[in-house]
C-alpha positions as CSV (number, residue, x, y, z in Angstrom):
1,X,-22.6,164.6,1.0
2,X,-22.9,164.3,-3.0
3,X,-19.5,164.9,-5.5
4,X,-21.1,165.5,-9.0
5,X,-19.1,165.9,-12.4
6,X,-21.3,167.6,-14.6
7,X,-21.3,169.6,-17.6
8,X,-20.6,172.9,-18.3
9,X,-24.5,173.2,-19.2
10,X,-25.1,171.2,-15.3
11,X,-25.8,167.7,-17.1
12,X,-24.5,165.0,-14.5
13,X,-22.6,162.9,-15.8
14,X,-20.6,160.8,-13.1
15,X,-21.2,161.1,-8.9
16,X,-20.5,160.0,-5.4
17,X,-23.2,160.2,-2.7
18,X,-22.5,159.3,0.8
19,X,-22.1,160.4,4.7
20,X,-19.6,162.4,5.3
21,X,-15.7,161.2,6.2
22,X,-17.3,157.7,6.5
23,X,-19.5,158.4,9.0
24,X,-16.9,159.4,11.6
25,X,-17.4,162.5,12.1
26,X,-20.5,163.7,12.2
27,X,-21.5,167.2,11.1
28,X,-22.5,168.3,14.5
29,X,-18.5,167.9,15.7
30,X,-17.1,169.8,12.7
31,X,-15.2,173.1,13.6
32,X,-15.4,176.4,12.1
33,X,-12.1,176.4,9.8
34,X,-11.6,172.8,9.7
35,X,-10.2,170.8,6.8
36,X,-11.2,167.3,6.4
37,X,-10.2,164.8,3.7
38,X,-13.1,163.0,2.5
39,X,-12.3,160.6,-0.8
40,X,-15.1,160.2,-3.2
41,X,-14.5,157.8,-6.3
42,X,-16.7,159.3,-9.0
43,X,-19.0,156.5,-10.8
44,X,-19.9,157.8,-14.3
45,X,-23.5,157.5,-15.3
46,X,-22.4,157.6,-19.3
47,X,-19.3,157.5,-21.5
48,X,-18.3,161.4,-22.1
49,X,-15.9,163.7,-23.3
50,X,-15.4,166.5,-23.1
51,X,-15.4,169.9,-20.5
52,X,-16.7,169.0,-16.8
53,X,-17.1,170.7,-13.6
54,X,-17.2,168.9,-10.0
55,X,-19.6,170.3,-7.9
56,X,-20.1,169.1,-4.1
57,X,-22.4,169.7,-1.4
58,X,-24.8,168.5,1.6
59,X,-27.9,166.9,2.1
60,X,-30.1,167.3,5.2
61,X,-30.3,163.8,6.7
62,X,-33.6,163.6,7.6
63,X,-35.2,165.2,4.2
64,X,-32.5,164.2,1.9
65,X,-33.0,167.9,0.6
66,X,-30.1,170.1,-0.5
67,X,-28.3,172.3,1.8
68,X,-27.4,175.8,0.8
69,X,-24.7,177.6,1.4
70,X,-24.3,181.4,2.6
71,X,-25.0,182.4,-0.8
72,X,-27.8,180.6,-0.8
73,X,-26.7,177.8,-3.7
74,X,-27.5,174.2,-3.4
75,X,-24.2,173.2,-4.3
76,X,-20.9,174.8,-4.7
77,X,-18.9,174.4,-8.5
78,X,-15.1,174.0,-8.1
79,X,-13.9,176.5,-10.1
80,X,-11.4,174.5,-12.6
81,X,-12.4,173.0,-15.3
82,X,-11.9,169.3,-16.3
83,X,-11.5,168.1,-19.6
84,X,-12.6,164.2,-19.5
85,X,-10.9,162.1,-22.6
86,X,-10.4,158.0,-22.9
């Protein structure tokens, strides 16, 4: 699973990679309509300021490739934006 912050133009700027909820529960066990809650501390890659997005998402664990989703995206853009500031 990756967490990017990037830009409003898609620059990344900060991320978390890593398997999802720890590796406890695999993707095969998930359920249709379930929540889980799955911390990712964002590392930033440069200083910035400015407007960000967080965008998140799954890799395939045997190619590391993207996963799409339904619409056929390799990620999916939280719709708020951020404003980063020191």
């Amino acid at each position: 699973m990756f967490t990017h912050l990037v830009t409003p133009d898609g620059r990344l700027i900060g991320q978390h990679d890593a398997v999802p909820a720890v590796g406890q529960r695999p993707l095969s066990g998930w359920l249709s309509g379930e929540y889980l809650i799955d911390p990712h501390p964002i590392t930033f890659r440069e200083p910035y300021q400015g407007p960000a997005f967080i965008q998140v998402g799954l890799y395939d664990p045997n190619s590391f490739e993207r996963l799409l989703t339904s619409d056929g995206l390799d990620a999916l853009r939280l719709p708020d934006e951020l404003t980063i500031s020191d």
